[in-house]
N, C-alpha and C positions, 0 to 999 in steps of 0.2 A: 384140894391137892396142890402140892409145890413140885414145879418141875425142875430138877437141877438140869440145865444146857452145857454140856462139856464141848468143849472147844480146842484142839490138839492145832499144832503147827503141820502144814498141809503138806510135809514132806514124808508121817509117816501114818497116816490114815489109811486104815485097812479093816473094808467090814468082816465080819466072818464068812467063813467060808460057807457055813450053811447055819441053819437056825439051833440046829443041834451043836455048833460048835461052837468053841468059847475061844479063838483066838483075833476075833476081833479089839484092835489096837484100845478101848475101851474097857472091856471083858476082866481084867485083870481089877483096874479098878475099883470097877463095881462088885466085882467078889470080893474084894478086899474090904467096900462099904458095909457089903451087905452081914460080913462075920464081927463086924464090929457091934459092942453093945446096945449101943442105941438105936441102930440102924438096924438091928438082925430081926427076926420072925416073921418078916412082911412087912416092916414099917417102910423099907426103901423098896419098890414092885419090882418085878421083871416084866420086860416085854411079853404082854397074854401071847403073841404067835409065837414064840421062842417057847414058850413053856408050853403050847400047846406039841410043838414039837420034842419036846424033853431037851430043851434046851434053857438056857438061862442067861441073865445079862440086859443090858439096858435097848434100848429103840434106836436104833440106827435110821437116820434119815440121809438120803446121799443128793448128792444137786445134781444129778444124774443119771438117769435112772432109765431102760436099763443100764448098764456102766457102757463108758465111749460114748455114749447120744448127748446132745445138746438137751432133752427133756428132761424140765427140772419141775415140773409140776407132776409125774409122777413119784418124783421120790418124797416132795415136799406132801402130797395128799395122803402120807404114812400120818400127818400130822393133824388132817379134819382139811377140811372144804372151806371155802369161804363162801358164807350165805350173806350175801352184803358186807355188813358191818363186825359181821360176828361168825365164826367158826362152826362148822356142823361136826361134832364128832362121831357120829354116826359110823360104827363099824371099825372104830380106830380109837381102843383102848390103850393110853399110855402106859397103864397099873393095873394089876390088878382088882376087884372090888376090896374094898376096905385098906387100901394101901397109901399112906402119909403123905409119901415122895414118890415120884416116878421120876425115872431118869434117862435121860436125851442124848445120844450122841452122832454131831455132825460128821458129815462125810463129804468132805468141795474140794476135794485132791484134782476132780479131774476139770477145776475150772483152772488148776495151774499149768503151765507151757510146757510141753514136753521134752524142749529144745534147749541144751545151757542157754543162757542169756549172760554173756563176758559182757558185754555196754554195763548192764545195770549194777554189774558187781562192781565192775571197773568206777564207775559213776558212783556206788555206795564210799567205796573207800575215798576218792577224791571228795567225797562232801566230809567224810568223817575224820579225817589224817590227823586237819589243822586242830583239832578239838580234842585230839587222845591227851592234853594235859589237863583240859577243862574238866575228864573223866577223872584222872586217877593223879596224886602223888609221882614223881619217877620211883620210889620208895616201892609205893606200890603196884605200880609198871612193873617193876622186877620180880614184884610175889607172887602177881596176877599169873605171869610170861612163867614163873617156874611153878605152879600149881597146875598151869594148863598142861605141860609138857608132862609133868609126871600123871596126870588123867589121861593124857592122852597114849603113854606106855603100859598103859594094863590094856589086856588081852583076855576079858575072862571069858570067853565063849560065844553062842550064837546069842542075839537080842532077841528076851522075850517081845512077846507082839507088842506092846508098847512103844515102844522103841526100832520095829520092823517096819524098813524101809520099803515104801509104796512101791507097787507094781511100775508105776507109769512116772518115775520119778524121770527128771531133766534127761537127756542124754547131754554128752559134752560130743563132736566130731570136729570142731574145727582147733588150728594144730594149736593158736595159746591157751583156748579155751580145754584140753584135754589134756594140756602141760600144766596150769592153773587147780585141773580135778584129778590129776595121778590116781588111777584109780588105787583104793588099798589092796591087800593079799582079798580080801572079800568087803562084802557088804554086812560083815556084823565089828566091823572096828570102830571105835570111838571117831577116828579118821571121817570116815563114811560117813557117820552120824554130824558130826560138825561142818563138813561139806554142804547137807542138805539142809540142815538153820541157816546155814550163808545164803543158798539158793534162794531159799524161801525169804528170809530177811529183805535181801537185793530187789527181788521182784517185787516185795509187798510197799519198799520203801521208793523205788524210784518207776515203776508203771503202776500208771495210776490205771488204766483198762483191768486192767489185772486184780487190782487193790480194790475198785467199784464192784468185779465181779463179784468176789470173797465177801467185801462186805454185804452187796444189796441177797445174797442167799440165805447167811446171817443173819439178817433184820426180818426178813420173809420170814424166815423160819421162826424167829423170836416172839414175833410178831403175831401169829398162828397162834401158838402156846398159849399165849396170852387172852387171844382173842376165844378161847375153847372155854364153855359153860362149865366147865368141870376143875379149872384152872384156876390158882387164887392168886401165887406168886410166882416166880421164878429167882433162880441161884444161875448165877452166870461160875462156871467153873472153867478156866483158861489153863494151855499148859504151852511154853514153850514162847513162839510165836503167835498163839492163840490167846495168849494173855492180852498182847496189843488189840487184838482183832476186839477180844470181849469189852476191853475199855474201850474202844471206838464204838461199838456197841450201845453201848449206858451213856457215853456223853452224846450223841444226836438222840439219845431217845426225849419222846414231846416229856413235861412235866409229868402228866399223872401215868405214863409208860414206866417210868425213870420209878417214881414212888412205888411200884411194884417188885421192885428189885429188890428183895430184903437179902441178899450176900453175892458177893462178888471175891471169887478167892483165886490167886494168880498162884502158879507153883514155876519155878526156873525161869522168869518175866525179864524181856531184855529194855521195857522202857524207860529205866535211865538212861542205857546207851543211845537209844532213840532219842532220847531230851537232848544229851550232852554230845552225841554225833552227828546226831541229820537235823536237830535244830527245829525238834519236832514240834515244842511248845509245852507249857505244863498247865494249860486254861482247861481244865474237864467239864466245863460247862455243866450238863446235864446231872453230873455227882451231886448239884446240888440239893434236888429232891429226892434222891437215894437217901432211905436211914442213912443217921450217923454211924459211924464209926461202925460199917458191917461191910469192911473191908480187910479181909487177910492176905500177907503171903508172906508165903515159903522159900525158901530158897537154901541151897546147899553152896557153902562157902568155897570148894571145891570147883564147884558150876562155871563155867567160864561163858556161861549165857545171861545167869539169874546176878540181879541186885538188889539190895536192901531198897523198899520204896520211901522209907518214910523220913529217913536223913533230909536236908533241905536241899533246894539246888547247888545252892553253893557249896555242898560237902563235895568232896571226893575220895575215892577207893585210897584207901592208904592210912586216911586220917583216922583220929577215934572218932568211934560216935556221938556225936551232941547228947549231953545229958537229957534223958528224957527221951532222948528218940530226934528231937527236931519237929520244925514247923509242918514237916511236908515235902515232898517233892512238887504236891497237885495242886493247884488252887480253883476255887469258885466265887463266883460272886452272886451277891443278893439280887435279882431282877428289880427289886423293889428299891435297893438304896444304893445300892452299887461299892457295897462295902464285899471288901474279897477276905475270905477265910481257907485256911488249908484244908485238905480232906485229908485224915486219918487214917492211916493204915497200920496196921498192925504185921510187925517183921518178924517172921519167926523162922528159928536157925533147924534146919534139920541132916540127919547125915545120912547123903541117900549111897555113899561109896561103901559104907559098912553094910547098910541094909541090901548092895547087888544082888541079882540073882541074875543075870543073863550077861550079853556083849551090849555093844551102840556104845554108850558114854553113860557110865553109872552116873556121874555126881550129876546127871542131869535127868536120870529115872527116877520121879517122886512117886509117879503111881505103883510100881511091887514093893516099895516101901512100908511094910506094916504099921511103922508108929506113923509117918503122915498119913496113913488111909483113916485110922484110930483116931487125929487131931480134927482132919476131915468132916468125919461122922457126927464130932462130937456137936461141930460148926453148923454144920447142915441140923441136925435134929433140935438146934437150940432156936431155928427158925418159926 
């Protein structure tokens, strides 16, 4: 069995509300996998306790568990035990019997601060300012700045759960820090929605307590799957700020962790700005024993978060694209010779503002998108 691990940015992670119900921030997704051709009849499972309940939808794991508690070995033991070296899965069916894929979705909302955090924003933008030309053209600074504003003037209604912002999201109380987050008419605006990528961005980029948290429940959890007798690969699927998290993910993992990774697919992924603003670094180490080239992503040109990964560092927003695509943004080197080669990734344009169905920020909804859930499918079952 291959488990796909989804990975959402921690601003809008919401399990469902009961097992019978499908409005968990995943849910949409995964019905969206599941109607597609190569994924449909059982080939992608549902969680057996959801379906035991007439419910449907993928395995919610939370770092939290019950919610509000610091117990993260209750919600992580959704996942098998650890017997030593190896995973007991005893009484904790990912899939179905006879089911290809089963499928994983995290829930670490509540290892993030509930309190704005103005220092780290503040701090984000002073590392990032001097570098907005290393990002983009002015050419295309100016396309950028009026794509965003026209995304950010539709209004099309409430946000499906995808896009539904977490119960226990930041509060802002102090007076620049609540001048800074003006709140919107509500919390289904695109406004609202770009607010809490900043949140999440700031915190994940400059407290590092916060960053160790997110990751070491990640890698637990990762780590689990893998270690489960019933488990052969794993599909790291990122969306948002969970693109980074998943590539942090795969590059500390040991060698033969890493070779288990047969696809890794980022949808709205902000790490070129992470390259080109905070100076992040583009050594992915660990990519190296990942298959080749079973790296995708997505992204909606509209998106004022997602970038093309595969252009070289030296591209910037504005320019054409290098014939071919380019070297890379990523690189790795050979342990053995210490020759560095780029990692491959595959850019593919998709249009998530035509496809909307709800509020938040369409061009940044890839999951009710039916042709990415469709390109998706096609990726995961070609595993």
């Amino acid at each position: 069995m291959i488990v796909i691990l989804t990975i959402h940015g921690i601003g809008f992670q919401n399990s469902p509300s009961a097992l019978n119900a499908d409005d968990g921030y995943a849910d949409a997704l995964h019905a969206g996998l599941c109607q597609s051709g190569p994924l449909a009849g059982g080939v992608l499972g549902d969680d057996p306790n959801r379906l035991a309940a007439r419910g449907r939808g993928p395995v919610y794991v939370s770092s939290s568990f019950p919610p509000d508690t610091n117990n993260s070995e209750d919600g992580l033991k959704r996942l098998g035990t650890w017997a030593g070296t190896t995973v007991d899965p005893t009484g904790m069916p990912l899939a179905p019997d006879g089911a290809r894929f089963a499928h994983v979705a995290l829930v670490y909302s509540h290892l993030e601060e509930t309190q704005g955090d103005l220092v780290a924003t503040a701090a984000m933008g002073v590392l990032g300012a001097p570098s907005l030309t290393h990002y983009a053209t002015i050419g295309g600074i100016a396309r950028l700045a009026f794509e965003d504003l026209r995304v950010l003037h539709a209004q099309p209604g409430p946000p499906t759960p995808s896009q539904r912002l977490r119960a226990n999201a930041a509060q802002h109380h102090g007076f620049f820090s609540t001048v800074l987050h003006t709140k919107a008419q509500d919390d289904s605006g695109p406004l609202s929605t770009l607010r809490q990528v900043q949140d999440d961005v700031a915190a994940y980029v400059v407290r590092n307590e916060h960053r160790e948290r997110v990751r070491g429940f990640i890698r637990d959890a990762a780590y689990r799957i893998l270690a489960r007798p019933d488990v052969d690969a794993l599909i790291v699927n990122g969306h948002s700020n969970g693109t980074v998290m998943g590539f942090d993910l795969i590059a500390a993992m040991s060698p033969p962790t890493a070779a288990r990774v047969c696809l890794l697919v980022t949808a709205g992924c902000p790490l070129r700005k992470y390259v080109d603003f905070m100076d992040w670094g583009i050594d992915a180490r660990s990519f190296f024993f990942m298959p080749k080239g079973h790296w995708t992503n997505f992204y909606d040109e509209a998106d004022p978060v997602a970038d093309p990964l595969q252009p070289p560092v030296t591209w910037k927003r504005g320019q054409d694209p290098p014939p071919g695509g380019g070297d890379g943004l990523f690189t790795v080197y050979d342990p053995q010779s210490g020759a560095s080669a780029s990692v491959a990734v595959a850019d593919v344009v998709v249009d998530n503002v035509a496809a909307h169905s709800g509020g938040g920020l369409p061009a940044h909804n890839y999951w009710d998108n039916e042709s990415f859930c469709k390109q998706l499918a096609a990726l995961i079952a070609a595993c």
